[in-house]
N, CA, C and O of each residue as an XYZ file, in Angstrom:
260
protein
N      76.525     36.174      3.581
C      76.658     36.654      2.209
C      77.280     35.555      1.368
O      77.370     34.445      1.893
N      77.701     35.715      0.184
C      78.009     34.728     -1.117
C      79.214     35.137     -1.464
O      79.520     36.326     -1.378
N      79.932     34.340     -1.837
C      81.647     34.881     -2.544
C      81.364     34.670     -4.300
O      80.549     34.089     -5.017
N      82.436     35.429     -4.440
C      82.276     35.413     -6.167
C      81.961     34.062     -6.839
O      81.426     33.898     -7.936
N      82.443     33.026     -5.879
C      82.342     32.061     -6.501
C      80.863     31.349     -6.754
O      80.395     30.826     -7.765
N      80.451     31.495     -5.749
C      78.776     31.414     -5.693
C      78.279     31.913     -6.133
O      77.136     31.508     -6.347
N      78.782     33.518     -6.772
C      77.807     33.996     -7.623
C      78.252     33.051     -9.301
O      77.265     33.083    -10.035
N      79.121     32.504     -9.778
C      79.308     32.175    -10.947
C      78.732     31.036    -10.650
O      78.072     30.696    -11.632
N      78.631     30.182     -9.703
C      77.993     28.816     -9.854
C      76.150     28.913    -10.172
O      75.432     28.216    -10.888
N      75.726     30.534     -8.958
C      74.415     30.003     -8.888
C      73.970     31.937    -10.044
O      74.554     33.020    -10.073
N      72.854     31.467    -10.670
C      72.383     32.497    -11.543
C      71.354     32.627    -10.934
O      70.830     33.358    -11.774
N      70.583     32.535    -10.151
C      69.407     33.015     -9.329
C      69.360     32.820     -7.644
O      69.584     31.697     -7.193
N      69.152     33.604     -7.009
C      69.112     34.109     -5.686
C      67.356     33.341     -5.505
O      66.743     32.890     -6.473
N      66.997     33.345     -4.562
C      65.562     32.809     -3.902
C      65.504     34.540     -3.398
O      66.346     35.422     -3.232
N      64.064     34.435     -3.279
C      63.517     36.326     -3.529
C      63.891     36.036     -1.559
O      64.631     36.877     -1.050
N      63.337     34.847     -0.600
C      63.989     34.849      0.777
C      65.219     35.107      1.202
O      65.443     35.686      2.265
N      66.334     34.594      0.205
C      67.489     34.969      0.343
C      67.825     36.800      0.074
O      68.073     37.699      0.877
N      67.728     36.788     -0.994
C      67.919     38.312     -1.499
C      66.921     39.144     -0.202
O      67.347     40.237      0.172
N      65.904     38.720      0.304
C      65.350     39.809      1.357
C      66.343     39.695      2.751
O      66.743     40.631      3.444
N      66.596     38.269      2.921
C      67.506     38.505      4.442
C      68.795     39.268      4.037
O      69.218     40.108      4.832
N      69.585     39.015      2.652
C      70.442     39.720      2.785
C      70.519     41.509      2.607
O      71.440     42.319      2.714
N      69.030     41.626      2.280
C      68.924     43.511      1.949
C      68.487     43.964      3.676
O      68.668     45.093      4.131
N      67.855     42.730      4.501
C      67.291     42.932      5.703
C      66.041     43.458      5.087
O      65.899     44.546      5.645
N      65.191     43.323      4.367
C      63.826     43.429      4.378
C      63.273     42.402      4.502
O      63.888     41.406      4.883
N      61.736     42.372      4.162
C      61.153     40.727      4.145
C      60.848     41.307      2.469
O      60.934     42.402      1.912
N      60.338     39.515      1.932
C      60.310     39.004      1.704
C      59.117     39.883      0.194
O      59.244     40.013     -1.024
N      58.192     40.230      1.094
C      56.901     41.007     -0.062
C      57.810     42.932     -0.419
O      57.355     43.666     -1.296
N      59.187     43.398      0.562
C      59.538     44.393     -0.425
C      60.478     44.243     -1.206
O      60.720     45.214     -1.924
N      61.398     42.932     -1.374
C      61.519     42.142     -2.521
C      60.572     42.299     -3.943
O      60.716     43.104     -4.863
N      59.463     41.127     -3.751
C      58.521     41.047     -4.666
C      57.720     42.140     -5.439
O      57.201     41.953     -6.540
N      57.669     43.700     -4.487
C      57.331     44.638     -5.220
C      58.131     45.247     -5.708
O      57.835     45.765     -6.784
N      59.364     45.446     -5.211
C      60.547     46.237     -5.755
C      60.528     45.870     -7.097
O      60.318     46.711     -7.971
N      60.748     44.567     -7.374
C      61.023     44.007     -8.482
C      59.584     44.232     -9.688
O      59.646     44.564    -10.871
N      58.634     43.979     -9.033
C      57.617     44.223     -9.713
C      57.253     45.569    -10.330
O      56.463     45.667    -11.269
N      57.937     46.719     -9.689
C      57.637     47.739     -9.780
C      58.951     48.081    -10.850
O      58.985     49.210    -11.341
N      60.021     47.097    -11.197
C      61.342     47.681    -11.744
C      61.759     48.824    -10.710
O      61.955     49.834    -11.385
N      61.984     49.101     -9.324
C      62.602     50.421     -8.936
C      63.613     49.439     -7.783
O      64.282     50.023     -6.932
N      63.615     47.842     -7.895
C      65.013     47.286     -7.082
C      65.877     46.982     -8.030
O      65.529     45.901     -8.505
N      67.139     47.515     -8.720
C      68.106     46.961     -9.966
C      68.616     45.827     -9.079
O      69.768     45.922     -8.658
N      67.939     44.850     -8.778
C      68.603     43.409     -8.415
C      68.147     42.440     -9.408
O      68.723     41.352     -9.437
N      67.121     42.695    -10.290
C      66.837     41.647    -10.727
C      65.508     41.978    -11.849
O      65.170     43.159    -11.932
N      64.882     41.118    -12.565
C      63.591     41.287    -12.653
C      62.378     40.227    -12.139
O      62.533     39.074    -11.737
N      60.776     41.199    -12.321
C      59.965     40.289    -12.024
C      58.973     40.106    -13.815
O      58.651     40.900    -14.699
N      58.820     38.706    -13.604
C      57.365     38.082    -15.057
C      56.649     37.996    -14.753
O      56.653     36.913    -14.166
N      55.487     38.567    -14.647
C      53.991     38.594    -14.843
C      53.508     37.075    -15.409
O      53.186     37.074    -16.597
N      53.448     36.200    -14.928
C      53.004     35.003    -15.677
C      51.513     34.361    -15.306
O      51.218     33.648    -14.346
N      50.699     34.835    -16.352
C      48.989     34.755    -16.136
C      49.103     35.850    -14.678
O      49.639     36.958    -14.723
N      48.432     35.205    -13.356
C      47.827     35.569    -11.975
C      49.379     35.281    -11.275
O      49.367     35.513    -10.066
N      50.524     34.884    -11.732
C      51.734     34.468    -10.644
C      52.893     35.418    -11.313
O      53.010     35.743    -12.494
N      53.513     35.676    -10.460
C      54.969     36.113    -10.790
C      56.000     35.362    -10.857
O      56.122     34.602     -9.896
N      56.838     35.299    -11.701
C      58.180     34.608    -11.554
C      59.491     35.400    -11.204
O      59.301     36.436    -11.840
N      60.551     35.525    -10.659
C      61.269     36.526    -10.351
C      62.671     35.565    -10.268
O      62.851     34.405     -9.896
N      63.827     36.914    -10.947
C      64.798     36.819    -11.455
C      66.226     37.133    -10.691
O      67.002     37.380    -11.613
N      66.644     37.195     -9.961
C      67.525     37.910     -9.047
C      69.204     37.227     -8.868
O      69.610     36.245     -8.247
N      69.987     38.370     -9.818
C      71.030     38.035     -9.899
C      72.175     38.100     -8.885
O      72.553     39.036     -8.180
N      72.465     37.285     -8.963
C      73.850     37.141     -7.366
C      74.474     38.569     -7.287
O      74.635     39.339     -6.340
N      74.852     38.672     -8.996
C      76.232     39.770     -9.239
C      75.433     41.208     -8.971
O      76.112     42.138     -8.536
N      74.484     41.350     -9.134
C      73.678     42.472     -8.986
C      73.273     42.950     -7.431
O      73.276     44.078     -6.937
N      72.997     41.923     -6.975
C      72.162     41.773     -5.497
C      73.878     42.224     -4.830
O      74.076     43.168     -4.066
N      74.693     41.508     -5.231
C      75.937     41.795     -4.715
C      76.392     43.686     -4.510
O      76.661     44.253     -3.451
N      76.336     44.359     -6.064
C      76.902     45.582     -6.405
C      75.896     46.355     -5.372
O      76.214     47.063     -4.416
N      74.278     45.932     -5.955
C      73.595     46.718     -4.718
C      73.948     47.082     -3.319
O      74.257     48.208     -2.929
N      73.852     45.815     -2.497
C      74.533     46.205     -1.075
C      75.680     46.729     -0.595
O      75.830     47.165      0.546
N      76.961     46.671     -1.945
C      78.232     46.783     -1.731
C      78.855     46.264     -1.208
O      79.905     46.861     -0.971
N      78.749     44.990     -0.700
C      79.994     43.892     -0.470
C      81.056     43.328     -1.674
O      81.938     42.518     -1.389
């Protein structure tokens, strides 16, 4: 996991990271977000690709550490 301090240094999580730490993989990440029903973060529709947003402090409150 990340200490507070890592969350103020870093403003985005990697969607790999945020899945090992929920213990899912990697694609129920990418839909959660896509779907708006994971409050970790958001996903952008950009043309055919997604871009995705995933905040330390959020990903944090979620799991409860």
């Amino acid at each position: 996991m990340f200490t507070e301090d890592d969350a103020k240094e870093r403003m985005n999580i990697k969607v790999s990271e945020a899945a090992k730490v929920l213990g899912k993989s990697e694609q129920f990440v990418r839909i959660g977000l896509q779907r708006d029903i994971l409050p970790i973060g958001i996903a952008v529709q950009m043309s055919s690709k997604w871009t995705y947003h995933i905040s330390p402090k959020l990903l944090k409150e979620y799991v409860g550490h």
